[in-house]
PDB file of N, CA, C and O in Angstrom:
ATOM      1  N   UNK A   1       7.858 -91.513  57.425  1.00  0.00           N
ATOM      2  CA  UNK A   1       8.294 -91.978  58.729  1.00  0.00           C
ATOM      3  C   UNK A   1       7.444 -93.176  59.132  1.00  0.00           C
ATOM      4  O   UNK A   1       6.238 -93.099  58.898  1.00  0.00           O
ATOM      5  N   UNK A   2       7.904 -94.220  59.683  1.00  0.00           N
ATOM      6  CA  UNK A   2       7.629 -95.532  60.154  1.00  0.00           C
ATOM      7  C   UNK A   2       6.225 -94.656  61.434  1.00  0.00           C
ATOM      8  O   UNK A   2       6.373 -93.691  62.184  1.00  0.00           O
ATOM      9  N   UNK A   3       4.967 -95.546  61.178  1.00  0.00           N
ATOM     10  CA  UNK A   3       4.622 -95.024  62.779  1.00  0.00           C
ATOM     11  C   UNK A   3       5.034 -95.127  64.014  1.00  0.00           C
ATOM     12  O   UNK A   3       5.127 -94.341  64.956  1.00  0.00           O
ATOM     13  N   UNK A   4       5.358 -96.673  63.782  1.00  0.00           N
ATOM     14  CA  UNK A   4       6.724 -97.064  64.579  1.00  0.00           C
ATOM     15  C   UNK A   4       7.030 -96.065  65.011  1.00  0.00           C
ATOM     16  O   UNK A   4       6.385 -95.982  66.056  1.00  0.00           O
ATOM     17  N   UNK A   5       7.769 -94.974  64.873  1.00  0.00           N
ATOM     18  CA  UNK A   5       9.130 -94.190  65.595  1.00  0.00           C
ATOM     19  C   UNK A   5       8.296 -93.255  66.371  1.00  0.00           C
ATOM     20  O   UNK A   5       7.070 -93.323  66.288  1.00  0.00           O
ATOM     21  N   UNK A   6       8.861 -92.418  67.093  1.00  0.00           N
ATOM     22  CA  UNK A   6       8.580 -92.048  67.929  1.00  0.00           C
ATOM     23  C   UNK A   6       9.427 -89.981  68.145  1.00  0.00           C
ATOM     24  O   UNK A   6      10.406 -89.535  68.743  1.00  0.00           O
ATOM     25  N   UNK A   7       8.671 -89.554  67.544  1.00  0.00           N
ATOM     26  CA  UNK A   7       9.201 -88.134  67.745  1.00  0.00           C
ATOM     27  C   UNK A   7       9.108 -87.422  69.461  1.00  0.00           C
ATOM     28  O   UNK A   7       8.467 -87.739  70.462  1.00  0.00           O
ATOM     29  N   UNK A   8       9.957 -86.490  69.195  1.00  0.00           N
ATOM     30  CA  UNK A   8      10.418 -85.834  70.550  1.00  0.00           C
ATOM     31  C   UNK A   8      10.333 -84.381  69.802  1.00  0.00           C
ATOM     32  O   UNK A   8      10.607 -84.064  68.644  1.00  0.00           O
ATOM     33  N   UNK A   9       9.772 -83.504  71.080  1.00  0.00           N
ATOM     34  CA  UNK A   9      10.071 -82.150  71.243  1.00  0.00           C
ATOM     35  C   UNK A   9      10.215 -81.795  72.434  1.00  0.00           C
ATOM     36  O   UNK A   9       9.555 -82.144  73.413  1.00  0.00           O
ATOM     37  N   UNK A  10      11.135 -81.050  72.365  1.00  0.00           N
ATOM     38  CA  UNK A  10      11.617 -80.315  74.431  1.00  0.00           C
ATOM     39  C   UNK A  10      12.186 -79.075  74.816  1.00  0.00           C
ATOM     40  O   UNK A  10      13.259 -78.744  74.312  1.00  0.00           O
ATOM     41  N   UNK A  11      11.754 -78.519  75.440  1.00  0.00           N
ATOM     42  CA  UNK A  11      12.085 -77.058  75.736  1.00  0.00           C
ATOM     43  C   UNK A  11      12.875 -77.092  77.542  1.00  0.00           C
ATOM     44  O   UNK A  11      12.131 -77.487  78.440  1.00  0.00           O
ATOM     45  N   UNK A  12      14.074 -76.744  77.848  1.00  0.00           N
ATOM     46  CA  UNK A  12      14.268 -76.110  78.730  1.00  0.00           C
ATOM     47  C   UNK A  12      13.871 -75.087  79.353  1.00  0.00           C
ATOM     48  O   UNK A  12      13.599 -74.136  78.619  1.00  0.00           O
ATOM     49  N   UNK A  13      13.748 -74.944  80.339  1.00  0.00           N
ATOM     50  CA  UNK A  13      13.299 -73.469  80.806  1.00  0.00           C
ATOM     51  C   UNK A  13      13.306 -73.016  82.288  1.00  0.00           C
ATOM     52  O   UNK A  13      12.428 -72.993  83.150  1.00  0.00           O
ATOM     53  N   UNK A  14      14.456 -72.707  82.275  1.00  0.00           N
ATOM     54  CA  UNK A  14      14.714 -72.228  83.547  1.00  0.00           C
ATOM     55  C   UNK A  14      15.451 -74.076  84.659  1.00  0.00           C
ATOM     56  O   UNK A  14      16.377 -74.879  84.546  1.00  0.00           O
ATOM     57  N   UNK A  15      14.612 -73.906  85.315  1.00  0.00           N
ATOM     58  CA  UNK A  15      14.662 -75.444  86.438  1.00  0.00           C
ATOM     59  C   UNK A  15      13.563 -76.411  85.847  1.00  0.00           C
ATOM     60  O   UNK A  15      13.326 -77.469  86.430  1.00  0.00           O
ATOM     61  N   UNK A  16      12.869 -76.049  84.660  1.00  0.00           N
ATOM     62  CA  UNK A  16      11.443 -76.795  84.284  1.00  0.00           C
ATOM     63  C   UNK A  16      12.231 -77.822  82.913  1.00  0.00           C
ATOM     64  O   UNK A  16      13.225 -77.265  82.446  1.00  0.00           O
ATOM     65  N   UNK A  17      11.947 -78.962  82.379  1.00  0.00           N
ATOM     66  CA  UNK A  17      11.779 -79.596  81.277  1.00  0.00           C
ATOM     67  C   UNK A  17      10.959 -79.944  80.721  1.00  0.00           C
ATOM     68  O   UNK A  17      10.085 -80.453  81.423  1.00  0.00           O
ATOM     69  N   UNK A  18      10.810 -79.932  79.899  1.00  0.00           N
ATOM     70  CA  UNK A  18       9.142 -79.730  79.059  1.00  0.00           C
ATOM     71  C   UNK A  18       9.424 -81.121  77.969  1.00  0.00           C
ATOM     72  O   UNK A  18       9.412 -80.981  76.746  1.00  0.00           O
ATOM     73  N   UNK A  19       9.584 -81.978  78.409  1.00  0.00           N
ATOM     74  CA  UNK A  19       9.849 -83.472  76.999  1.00  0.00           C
ATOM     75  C   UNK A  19       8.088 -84.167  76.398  1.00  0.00           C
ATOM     76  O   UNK A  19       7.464 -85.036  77.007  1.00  0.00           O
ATOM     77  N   UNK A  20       7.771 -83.702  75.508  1.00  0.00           N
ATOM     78  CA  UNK A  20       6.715 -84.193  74.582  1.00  0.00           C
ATOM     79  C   UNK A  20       7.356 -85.566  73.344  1.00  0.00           C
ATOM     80  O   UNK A  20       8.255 -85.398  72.520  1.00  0.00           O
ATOM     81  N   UNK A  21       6.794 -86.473  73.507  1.00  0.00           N
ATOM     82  CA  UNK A  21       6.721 -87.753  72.929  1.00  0.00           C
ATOM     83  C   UNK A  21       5.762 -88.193  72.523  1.00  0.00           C
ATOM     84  O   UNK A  21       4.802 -88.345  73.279  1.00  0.00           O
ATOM     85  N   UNK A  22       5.716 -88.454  71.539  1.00  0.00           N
ATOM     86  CA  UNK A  22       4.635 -88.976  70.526  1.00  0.00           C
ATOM     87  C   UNK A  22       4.618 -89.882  69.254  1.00  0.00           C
ATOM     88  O   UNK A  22       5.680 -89.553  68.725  1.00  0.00           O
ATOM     89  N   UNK A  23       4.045 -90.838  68.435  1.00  0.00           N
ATOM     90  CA  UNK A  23       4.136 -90.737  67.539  1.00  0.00           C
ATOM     91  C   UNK A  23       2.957 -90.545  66.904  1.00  0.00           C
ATOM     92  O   UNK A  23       1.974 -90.174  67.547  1.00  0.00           O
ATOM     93  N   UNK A  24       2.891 -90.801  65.379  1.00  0.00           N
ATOM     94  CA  UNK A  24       2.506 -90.318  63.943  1.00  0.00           C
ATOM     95  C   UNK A  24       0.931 -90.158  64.150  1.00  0.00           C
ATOM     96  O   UNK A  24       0.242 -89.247  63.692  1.00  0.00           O
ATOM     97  N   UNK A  25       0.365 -91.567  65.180  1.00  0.00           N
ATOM     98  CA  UNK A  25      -0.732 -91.082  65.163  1.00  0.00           C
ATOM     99  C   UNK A  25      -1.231 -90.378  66.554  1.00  0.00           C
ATOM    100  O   UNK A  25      -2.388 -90.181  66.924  1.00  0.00           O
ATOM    101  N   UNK A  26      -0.187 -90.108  67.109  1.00  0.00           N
ATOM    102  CA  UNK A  26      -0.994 -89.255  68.628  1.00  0.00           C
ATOM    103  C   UNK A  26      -0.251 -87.900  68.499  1.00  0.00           C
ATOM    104  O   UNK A  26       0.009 -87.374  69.581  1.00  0.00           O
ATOM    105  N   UNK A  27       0.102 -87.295  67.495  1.00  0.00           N
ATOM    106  CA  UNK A  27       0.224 -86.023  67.303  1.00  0.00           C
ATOM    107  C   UNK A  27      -1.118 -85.079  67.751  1.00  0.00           C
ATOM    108  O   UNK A  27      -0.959 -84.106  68.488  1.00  0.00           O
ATOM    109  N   UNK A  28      -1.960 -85.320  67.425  1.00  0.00           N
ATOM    110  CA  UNK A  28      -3.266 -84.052  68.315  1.00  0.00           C
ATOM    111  C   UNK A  28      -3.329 -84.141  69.682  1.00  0.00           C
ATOM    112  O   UNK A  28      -3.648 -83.125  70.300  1.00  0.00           O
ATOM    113  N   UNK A  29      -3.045 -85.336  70.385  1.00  0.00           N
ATOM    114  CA  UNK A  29      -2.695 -85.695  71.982  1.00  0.00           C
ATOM    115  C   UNK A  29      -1.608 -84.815  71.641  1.00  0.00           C
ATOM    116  O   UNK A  29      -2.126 -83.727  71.389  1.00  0.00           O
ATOM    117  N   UNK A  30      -0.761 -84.766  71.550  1.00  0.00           N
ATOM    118  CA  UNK A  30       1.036 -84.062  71.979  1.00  0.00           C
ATOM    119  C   UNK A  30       0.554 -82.986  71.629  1.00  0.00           C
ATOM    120  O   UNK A  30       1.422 -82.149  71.878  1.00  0.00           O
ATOM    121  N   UNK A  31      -0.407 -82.445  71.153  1.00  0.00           N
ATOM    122  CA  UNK A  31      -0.701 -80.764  70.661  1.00  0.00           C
ATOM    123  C   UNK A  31      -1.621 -79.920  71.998  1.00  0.00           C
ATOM    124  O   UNK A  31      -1.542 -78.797  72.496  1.00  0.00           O
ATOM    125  N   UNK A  32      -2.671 -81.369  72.284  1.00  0.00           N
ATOM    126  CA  UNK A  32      -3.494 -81.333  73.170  1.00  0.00           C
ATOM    127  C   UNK A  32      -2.712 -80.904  74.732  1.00  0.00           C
ATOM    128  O   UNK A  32      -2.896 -79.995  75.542  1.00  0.00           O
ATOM    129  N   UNK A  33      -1.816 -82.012  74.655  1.00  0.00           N
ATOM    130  CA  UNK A  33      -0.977 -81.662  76.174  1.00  0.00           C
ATOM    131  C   UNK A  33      -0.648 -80.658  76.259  1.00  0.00           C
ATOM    132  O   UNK A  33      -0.855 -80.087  77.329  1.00  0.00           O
ATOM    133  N   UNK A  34       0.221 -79.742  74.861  1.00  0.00           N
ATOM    134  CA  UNK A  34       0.899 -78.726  75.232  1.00  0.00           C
ATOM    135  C   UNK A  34      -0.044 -77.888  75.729  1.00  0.00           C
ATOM    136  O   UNK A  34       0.204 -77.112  76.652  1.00  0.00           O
ATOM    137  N   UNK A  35      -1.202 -77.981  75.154  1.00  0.00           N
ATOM    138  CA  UNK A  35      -2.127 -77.066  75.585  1.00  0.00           C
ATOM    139  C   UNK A  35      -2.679 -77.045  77.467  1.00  0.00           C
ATOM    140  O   UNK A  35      -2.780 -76.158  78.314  1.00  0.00           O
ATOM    141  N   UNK A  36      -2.904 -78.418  77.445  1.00  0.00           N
ATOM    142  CA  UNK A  36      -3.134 -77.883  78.985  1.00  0.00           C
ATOM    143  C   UNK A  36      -1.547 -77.553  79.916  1.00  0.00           C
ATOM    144  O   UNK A  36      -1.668 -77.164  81.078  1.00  0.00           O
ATOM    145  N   UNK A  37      -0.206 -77.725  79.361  1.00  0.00           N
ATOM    146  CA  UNK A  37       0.257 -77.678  79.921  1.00  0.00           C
ATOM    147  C   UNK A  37       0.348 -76.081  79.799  1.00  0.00           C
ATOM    148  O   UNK A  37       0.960 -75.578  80.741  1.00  0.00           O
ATOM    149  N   UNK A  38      -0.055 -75.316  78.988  1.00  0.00           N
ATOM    150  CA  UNK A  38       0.283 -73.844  79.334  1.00  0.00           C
ATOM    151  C   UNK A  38      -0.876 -73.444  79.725  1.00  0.00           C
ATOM    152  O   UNK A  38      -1.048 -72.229  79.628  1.00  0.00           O
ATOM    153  N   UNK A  39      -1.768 -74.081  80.151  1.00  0.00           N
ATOM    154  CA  UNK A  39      -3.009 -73.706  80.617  1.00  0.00           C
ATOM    155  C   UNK A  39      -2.610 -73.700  82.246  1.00  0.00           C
ATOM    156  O   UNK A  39      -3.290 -72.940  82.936  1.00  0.00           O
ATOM    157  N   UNK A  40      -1.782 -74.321  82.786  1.00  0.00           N
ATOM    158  CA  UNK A  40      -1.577 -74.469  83.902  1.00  0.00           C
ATOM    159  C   UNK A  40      -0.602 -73.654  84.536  1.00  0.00           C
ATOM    160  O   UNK A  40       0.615 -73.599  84.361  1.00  0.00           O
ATOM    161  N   UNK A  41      -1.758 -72.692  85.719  1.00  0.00           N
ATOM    162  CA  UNK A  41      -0.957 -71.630  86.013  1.00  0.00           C
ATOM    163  C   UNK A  41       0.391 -71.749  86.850  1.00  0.00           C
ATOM    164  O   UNK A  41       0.983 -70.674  86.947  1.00  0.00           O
ATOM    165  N   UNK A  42       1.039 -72.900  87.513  1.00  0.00           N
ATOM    166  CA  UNK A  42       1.979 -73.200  88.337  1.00  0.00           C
ATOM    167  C   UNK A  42       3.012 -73.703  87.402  1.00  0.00           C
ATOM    168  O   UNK A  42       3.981 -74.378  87.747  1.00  0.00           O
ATOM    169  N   UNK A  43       2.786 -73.394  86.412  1.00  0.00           N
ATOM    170  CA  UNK A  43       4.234 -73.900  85.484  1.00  0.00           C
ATOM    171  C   UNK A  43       4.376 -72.551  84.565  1.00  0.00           C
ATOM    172  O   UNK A  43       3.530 -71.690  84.323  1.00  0.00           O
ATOM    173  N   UNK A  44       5.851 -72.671  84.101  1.00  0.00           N
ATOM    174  CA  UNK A  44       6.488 -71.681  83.306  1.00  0.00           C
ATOM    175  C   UNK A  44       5.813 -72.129  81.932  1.00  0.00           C
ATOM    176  O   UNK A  44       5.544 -71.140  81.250  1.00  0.00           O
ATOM    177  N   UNK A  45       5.638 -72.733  81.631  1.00  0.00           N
ATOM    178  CA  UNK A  45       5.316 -73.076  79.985  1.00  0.00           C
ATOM    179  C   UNK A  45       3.946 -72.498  79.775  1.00  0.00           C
ATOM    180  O   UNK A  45       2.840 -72.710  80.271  1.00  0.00           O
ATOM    181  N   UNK A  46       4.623 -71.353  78.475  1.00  0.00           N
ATOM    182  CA  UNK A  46       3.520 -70.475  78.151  1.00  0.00           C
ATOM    183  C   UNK A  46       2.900 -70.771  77.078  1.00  0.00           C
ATOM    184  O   UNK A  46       3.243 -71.888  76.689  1.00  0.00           O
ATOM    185  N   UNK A  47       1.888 -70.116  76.199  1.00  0.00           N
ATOM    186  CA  UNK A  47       0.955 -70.395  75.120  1.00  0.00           C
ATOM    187  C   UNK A  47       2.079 -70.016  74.101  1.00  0.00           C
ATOM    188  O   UNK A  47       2.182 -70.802  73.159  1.00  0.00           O
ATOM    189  N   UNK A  48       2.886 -69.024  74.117  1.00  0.00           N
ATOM    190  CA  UNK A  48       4.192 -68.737  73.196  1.00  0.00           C
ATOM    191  C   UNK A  48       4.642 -69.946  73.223  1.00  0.00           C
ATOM    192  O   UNK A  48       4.281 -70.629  72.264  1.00  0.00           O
ATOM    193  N   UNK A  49       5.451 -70.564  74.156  1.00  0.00           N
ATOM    194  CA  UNK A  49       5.847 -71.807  74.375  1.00  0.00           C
ATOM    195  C   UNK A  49       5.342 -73.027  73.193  1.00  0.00           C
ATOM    196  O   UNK A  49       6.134 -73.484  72.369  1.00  0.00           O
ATOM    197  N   UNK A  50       3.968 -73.424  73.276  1.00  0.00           N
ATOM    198  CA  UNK A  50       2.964 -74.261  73.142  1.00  0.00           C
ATOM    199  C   UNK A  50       3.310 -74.199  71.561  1.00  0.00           C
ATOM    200  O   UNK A  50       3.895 -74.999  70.831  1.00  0.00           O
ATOM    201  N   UNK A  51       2.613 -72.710  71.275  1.00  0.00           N
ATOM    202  CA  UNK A  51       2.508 -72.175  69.977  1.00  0.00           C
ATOM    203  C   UNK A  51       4.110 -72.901  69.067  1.00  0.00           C
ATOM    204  O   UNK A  51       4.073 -73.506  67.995  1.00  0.00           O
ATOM    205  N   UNK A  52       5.303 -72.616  69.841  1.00  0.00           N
ATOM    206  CA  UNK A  52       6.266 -72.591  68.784  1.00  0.00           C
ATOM    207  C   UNK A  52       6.574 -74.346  69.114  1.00  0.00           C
ATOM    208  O   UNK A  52       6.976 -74.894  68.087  1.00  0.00           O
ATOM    209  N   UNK A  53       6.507 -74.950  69.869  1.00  0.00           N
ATOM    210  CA  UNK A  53       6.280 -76.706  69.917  1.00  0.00           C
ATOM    211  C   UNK A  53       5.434 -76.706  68.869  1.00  0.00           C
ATOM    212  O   UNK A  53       5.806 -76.839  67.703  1.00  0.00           O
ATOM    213  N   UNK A  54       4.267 -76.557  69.230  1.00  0.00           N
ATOM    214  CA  UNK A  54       3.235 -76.813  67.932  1.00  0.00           C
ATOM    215  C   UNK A  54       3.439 -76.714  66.766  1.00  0.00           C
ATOM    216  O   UNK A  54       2.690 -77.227  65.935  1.00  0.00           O
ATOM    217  N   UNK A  55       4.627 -75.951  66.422  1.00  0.00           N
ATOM    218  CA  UNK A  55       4.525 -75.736  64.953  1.00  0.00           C
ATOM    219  C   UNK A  55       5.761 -76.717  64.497  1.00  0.00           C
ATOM    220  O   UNK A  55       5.956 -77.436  63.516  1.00  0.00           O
ATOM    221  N   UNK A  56       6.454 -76.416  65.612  1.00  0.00           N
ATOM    222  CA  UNK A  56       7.519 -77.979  65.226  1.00  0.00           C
ATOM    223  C   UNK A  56       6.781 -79.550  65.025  1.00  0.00           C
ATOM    224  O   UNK A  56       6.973 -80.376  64.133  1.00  0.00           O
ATOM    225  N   UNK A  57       5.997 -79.597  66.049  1.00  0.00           N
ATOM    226  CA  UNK A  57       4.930 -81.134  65.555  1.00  0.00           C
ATOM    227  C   UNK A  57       4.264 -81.209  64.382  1.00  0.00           C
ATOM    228  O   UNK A  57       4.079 -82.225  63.713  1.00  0.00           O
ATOM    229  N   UNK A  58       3.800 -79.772  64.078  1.00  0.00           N
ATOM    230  CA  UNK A  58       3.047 -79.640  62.421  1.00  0.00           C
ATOM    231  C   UNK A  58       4.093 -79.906  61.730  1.00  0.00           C
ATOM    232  O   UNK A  58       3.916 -80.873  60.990  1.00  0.00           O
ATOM    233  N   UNK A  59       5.208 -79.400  61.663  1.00  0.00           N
ATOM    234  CA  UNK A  59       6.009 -79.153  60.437  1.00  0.00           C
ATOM    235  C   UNK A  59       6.840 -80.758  60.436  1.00  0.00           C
ATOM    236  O   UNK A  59       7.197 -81.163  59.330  1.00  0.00           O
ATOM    237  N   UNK A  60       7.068 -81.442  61.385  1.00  0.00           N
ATOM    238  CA  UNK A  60       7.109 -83.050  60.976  1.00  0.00           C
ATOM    239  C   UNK A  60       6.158 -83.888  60.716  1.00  0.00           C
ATOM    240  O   UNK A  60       6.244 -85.055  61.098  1.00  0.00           O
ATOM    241  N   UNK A  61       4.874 -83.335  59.879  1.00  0.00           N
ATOM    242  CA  UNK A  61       3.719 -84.054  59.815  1.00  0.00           C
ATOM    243  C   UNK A  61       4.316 -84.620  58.412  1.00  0.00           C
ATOM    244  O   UNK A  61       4.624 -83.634  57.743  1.00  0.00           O
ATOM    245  N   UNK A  62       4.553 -85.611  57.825  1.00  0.00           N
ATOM    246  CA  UNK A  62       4.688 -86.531  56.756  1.00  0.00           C
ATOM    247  C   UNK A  62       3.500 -85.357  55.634  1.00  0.00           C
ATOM    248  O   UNK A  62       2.270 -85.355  55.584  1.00  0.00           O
ATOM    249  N   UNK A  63       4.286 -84.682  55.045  1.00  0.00           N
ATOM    250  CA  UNK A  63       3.215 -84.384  53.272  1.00  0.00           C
ATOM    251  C   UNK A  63       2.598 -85.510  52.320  1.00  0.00           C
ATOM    252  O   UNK A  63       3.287 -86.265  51.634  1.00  0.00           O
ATOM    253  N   UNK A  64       1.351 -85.518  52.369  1.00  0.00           N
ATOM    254  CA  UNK A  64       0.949 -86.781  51.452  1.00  0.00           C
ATOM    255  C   UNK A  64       1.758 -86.400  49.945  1.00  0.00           C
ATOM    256  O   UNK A  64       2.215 -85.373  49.443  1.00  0.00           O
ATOM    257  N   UNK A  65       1.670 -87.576  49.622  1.00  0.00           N
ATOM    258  CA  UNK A  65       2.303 -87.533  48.145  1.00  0.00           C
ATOM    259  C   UNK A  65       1.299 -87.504  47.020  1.00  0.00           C
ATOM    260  O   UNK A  65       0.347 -88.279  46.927  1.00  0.00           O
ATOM    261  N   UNK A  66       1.629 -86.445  46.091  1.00  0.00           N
ATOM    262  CA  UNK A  66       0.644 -85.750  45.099  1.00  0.00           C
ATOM    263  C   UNK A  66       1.000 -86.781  44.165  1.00  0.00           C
ATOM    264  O   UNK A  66       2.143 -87.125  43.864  1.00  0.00           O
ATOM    265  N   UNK A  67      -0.538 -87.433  43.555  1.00  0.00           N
ATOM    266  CA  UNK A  67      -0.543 -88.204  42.458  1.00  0.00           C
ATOM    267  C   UNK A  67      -0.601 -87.303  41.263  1.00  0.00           C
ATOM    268  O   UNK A  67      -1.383 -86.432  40.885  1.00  0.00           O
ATOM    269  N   UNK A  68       0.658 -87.896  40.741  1.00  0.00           N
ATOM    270  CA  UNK A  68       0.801 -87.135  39.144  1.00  0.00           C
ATOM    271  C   UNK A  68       0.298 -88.344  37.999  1.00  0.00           C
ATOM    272  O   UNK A  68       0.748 -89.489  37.945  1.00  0.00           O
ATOM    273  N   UNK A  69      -0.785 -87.733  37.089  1.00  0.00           N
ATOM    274  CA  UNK A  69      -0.866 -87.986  35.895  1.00  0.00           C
ATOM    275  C   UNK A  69      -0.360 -87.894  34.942  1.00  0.00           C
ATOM    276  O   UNK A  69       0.313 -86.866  34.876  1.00  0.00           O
ATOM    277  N   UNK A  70      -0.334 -88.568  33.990  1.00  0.00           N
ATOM    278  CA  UNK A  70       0.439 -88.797  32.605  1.00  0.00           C
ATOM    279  C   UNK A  70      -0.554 -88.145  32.137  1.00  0.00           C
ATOM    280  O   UNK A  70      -1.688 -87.952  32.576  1.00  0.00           O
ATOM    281  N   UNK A  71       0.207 -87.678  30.788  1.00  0.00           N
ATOM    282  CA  UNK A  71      -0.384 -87.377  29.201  1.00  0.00           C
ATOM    283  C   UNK A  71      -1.581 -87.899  29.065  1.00  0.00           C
ATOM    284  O   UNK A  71      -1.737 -89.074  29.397  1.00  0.00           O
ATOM    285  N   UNK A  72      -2.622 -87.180  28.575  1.00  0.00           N
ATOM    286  CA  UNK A  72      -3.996 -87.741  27.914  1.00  0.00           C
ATOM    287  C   UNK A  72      -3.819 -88.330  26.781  1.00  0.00           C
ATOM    288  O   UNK A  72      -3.249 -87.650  25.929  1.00  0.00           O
ATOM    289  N   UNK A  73      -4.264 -89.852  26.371  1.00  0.00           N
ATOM    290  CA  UNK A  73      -3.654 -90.219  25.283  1.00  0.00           C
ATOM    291  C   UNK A  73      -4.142 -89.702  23.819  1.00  0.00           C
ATOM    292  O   UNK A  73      -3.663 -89.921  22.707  1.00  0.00           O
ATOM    293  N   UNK A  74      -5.458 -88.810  24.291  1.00  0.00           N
ATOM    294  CA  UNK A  74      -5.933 -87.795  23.119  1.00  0.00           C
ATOM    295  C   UNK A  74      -5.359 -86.719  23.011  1.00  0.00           C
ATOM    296  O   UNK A  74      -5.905 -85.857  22.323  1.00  0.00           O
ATOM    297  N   UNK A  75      -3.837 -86.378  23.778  1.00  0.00           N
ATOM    298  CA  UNK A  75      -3.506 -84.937  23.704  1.00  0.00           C
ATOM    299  C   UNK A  75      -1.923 -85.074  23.443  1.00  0.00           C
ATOM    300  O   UNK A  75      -1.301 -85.925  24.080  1.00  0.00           O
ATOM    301  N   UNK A  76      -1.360 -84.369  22.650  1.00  0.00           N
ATOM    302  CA  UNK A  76       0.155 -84.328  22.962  1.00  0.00           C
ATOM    303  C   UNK A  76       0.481 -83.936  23.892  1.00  0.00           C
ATOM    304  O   UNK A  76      -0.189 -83.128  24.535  1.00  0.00           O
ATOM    305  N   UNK A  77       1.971 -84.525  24.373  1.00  0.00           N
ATOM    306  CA  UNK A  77       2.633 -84.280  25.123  1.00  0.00           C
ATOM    307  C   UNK A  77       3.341 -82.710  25.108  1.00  0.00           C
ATOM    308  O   UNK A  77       4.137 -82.383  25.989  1.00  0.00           O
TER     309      UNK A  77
END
């Protein structure tokens, strides 16, 4: 993903909207917010809440790409 772009996560809930925006490199901010936002007792958004956002922001984290080696040229293939 371009850092450029710009991911979204959002939860309805009830009369509340919960819209988190971020990109590639302020993902621990967007993890961070959720956190105080369920820290805050005058809102519906709970640590359940937080927890299952959170795992949606992890799980669009870009997987580095595993460098594969070739054949040892002392070994068959």
């Amino acid at each position: 993903m371009d850092s450029r772009d710009i991911n979204v996560v959002a939860l309805v809930k009830g009369n509340e909207r919960y819209v988190f925006l971020y990109d590639d490199e302020s993902r621990d901010a967007a993890l961070r917010a959720m956190a105080r936002q369920a820290a805050h007792p005058d809102l519906s958004f709970s640590w359940y809440d937080a927890a299952v956002l959170g795992d949606k922001v992890r799980a669009s984290t870009p997987k580095p790409q595993r460098l594969r080696f070739g054949n040892r040229a002392d070994r068959p293939a």
